[in-house]
C-alpha positions in Angstrom: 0.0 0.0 0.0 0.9 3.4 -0.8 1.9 5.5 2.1 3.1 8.8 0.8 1.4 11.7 -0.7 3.0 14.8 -2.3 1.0 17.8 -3.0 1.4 20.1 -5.5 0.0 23.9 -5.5 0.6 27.1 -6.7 0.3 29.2 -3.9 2.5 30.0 -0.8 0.6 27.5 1.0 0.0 30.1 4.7 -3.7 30.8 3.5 -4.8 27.3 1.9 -6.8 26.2 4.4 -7.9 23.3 2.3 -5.5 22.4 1.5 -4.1 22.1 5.7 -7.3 20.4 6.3 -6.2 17.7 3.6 -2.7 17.2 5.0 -4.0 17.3 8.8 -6.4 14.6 7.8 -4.3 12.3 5.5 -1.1 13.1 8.2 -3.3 11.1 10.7 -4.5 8.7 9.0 -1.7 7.0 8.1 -0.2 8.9 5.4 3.0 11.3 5.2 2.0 14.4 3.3 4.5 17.0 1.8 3.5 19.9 0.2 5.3 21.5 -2.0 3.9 25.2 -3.0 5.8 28.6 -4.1 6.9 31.9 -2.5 4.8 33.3 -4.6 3.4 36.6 -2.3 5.6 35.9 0.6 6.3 33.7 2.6 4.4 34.0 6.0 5.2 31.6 8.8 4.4 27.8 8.9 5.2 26.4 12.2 1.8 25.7 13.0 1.5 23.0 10.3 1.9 19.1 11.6 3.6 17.9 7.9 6.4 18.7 5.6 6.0 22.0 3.3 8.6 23.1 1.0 7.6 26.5 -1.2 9.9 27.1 -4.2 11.0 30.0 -5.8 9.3 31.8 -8.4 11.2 34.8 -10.2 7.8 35.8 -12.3 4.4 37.0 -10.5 2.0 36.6 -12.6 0.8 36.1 -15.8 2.0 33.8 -18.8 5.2 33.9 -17.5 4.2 33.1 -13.7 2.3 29.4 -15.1 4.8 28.5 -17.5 8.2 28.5 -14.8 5.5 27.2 -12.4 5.5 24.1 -14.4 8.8 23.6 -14.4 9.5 24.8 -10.5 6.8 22.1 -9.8 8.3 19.1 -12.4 12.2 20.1 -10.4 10.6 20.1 -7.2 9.0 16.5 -8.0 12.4 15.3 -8.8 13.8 16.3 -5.7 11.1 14.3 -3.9 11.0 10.1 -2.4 8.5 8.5 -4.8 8.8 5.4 -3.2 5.2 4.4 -2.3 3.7 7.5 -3.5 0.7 9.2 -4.5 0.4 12.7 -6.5 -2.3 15.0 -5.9 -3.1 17.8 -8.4 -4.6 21.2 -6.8 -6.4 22.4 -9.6 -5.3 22.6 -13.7 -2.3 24.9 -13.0 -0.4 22.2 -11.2 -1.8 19.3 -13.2 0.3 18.8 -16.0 3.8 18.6 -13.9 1.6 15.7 -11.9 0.5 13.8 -15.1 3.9 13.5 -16.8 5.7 12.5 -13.7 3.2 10.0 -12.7 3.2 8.6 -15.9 6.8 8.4 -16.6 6.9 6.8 -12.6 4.0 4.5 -12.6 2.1 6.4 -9.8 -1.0 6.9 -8.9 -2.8 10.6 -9.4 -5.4 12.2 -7.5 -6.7 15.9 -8.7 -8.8 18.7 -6.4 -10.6 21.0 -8.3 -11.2 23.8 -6.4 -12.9 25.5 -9.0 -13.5 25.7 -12.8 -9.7 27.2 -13.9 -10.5 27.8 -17.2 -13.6 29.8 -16.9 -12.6 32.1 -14.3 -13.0 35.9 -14.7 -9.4 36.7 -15.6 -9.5 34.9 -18.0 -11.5 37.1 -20.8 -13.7 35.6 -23.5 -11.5 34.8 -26.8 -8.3 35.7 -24.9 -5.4 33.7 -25.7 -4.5 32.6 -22.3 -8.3 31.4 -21.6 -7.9 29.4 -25.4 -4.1 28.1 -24.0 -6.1 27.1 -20.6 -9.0 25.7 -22.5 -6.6 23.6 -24.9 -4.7 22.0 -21.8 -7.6 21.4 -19.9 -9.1 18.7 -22.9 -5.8 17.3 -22.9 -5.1 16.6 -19.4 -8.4 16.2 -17.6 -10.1 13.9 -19.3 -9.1 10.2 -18.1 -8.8 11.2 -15.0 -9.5 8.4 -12.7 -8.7 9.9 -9.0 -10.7 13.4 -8.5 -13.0 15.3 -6.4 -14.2 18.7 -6.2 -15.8 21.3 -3.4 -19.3 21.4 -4.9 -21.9 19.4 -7.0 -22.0 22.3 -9.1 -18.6 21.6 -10.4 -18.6 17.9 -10.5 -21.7 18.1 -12.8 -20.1 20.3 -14.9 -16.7 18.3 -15.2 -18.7 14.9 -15.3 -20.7 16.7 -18.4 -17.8 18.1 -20.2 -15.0 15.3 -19.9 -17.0 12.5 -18.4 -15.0 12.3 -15.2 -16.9 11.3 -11.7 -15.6 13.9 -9.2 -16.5 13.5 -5.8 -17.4 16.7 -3.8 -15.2 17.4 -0.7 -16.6 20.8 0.6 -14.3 23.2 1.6 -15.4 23.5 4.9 -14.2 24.2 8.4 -13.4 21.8 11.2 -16.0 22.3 13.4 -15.5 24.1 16.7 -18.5 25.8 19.1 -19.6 29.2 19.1 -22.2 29.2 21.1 -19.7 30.6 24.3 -18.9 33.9 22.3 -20.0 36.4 24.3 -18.1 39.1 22.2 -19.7 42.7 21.5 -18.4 45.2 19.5 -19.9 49.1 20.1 -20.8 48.9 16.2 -22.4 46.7 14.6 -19.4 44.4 12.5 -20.0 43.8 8.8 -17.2 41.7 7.3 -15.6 40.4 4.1 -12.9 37.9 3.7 -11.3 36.6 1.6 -9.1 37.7 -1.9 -9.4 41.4 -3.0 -10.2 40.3 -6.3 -12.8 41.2 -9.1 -16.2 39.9 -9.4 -16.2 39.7 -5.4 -18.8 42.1 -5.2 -16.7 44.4 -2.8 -16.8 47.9 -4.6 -20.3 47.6 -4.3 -20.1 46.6 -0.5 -17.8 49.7 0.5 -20.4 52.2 -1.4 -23.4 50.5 0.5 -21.9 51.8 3.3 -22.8 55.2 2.5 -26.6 54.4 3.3 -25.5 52.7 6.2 -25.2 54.3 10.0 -23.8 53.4 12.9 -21.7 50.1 11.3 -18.3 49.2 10.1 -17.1 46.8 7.2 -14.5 44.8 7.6 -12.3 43.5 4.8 -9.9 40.8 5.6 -7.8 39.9 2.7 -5.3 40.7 0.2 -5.2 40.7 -3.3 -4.5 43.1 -6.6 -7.1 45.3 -6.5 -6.5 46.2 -2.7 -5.0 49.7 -3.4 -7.7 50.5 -5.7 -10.4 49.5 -3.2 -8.6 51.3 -0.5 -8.8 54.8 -2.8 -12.9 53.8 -3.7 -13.3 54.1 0.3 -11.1 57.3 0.5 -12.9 59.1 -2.5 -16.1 58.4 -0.7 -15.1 59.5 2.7 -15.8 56.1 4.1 -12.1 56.0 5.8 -13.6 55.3 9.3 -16.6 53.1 8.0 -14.3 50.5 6.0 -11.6 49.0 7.2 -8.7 47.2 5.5 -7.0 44.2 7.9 -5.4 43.1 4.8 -3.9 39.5 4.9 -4.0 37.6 8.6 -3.4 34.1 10.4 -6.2 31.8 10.2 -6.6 32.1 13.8 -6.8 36.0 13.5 -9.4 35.7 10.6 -11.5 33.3 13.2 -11.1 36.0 15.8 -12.3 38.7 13.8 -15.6 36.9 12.2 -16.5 36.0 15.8 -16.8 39.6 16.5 -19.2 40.2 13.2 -22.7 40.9 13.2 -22.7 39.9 9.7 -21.0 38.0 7.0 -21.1 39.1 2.8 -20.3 36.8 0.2 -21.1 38.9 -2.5 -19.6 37.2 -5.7 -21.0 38.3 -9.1 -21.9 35.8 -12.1 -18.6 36.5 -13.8 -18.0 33.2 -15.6 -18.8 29.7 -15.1 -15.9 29.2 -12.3 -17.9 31.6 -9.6 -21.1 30.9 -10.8 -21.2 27.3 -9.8 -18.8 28.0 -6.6 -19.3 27.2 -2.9 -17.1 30.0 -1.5 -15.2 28.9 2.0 -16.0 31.9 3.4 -19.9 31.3 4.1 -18.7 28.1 6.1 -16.4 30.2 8.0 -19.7 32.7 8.9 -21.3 29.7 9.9 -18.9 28.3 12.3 -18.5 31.7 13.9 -22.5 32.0 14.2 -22.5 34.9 12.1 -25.7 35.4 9.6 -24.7 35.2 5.7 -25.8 38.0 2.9 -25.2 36.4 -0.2 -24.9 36.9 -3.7 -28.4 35.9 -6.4 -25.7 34.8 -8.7 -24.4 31.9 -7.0 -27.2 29.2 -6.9 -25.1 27.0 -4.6 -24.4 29.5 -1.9 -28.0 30.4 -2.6 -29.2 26.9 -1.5 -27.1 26.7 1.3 -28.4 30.0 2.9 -32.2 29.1 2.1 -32.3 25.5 2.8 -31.0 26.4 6.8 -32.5 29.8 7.0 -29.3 31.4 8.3 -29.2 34.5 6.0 -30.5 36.4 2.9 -29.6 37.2 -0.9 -29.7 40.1 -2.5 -32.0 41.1 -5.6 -29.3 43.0 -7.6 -25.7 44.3 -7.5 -27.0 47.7 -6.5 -25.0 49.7 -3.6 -28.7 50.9 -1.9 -30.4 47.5 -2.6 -27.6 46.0 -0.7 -27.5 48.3 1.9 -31.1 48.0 2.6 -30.9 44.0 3.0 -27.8 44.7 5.2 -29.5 47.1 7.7 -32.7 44.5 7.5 -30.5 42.0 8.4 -28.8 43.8 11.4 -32.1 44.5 12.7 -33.3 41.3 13.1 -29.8 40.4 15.2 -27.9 37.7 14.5 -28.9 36.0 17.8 -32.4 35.4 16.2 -30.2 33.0 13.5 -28.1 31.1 16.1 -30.3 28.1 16.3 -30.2 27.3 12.4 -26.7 28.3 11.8 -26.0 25.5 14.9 -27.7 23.2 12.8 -25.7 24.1 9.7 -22.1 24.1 11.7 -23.1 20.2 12.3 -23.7 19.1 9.4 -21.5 21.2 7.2 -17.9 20.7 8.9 -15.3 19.0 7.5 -15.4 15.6 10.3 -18.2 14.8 8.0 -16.3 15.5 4.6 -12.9 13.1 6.4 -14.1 9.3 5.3 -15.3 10.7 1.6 -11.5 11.8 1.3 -9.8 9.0 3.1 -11.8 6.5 0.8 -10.2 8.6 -2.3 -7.0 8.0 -1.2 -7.3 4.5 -0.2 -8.3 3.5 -3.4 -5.7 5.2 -5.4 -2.9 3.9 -2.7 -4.2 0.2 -3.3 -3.6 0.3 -7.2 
């Protein structure tokens, strides 16, 4: 049997929670995980991790440039590696095709997370060359895939549909832990955001609903390229004390902070078929700090999740005032009038339910 795992991902590791749920899981089940990821944006501290990490250097930052020495940092990085007993796993299409061609020249077994749809995301535009390059690579290397899951059923329709694969869905979600002693309250009421600083996230429009909203703050907690310019929106509109930027923190930091919200947005716009079929981690995280959810009417699995357990609302529309009317509706009605449901959601969606689904994956693939 197959005792070893090496992971392959293209980010600096520090903020993949998943991806530390994985290795946390598989580490104590039996397994030796190493994780191999870049410096890519820093390279924040990782002593609270139980396995081995190693983040390579990347000279480019993004772009065409970024992917393509990314493919060969990962293949190196592979060779550098015990594959003695080993299993590959995949973190989505940017990693896989380092994983296919050395666990095809090596006889080993590969497994592939999809966290979302990587050739229909948003930066990618319509026609573009690097969504056709993306597109191309993707109908080479996905289908035939034997060894796959995803974090909603959203995707794995779409990937059973389009290259007849059979992900399983492993939701991103947290590992549970009570809220119900919080006794935390702020002298405003806490509206926050986290997550990446991104487009399509629906966060310009959250920082100019604040200027129909009194006596609150937002929070955003999270890095990413468009921070500055988001930063200079809030400025222009005078909302300096009413938004505030935490940029990037711990995972324990982030927890802290959502405790202490009132309210949670997940605001993602219909920007491509990547966001709308995702199940953004962030809506977990609200729920396992017992924080009610605003979220986005363009994201029909979010959309289910809030309505099926009652622990939230969506908006109608993108529209700064129609969001900041749901937001002050939803302040109003407290979120101590949603702890009961969003209880009832934190036990079923955590990720002790999601272990023996990802356990069995591995099994299987370390038994070939």
């Amino acid at each position: 049997m197959r005792n070893s795992v090496i992971a392959l991902v293209s980010n600096n590791i520090a903020t993949d929670q998943r991806l530390i749920k994985v290795g946390n899981t598989l580490q104590k089940n039996g397994f030796d995980f190493h994780l191999i990821g870049t410096k890519h944006r820093g390279k924040p501290n990782l002593d609270y991790i139980p396995f081995s990490t190693h983040r390579a250097n990347v000279f480019f930052k993004k772009n065409f440039l970024f992917y393509a020495e990314l493919q060969l940092r990962l293949f190196i990085e592979l060779f550098k590696t015990k594959r003695k007993n080993s299993i590959i796993l995949a973190n989505d299409l940017d990693t896989l095709i380092p994983a296919v061609i050395y666990a095809k020249i090596f006889n080993i077994p590969l497994i592939t997370d999809f966290h979302d749809i990587f050739s229909e995301r948003p930066s990618l535009k319509d026609s573009s060359i690097p969504k056709k390059v993306w597109k191309f690579l993707e109908r080479i290397f996905v289908p035939g895939l034997r060894h796959t899951y995803t974090v909603s059923d959203a995707y794995a329709k779409w990937f059973r549909q389009e290259y007849g694969i059979e992900p399983k869905v492993i939701k991103n979600v947290p590992v549970f832990r009570d809220f119900s002693h919080q006794t935390t309250v702020e002298e405003h009421n806490i509206i926050i955001y986290q997550g990446a600083i991104n487009q399509s996230r629906g966060i310009d429009q959250m920082i100019l609903a604040m200027n129909y909203i009194a006596n609150a703050e937002l929070w955003i907690v999270g890095d990413g390229p468009l921070l500055e310019e988001y930063k200079n929106l809030a400025k222009m509109n005078n909302l300096e004390e009413k938004v505030i930027f935490h940029g990037r923190v711990s995972p324990e930091e982030l927890r802290e902070l959502t405790l202490k919200a009132n309210l949670g947005l997940s605001l993602e716009q219909d920007n491509g078929l990547s966001y709308r079929y995702a199940l953004p981690n962030k809506i977990f995280d609200y729920i396992h700090a017992g924080i009610p959810i605003l979220g986005s009417c363009d994201l029909p699995e979010m959309k289910n999740i809030i309505t099926t357990f009652k622990i939230g609302d969506i908006i109608k529309n993108h529209d700064p005032v129609q969001i900041a009317e749901k937001i002050i509706e939803l302040l109003g009605v407290g979120k101590a009038n949603f702890q009961e449901n969003l209880k009832a959601a934190a036990n079923i969606l955590n990720w002790e339910n999601q272990e023996q689904a990802l356990i069995s994956i591995f099994k299987k693939a370390a038994n070939e």
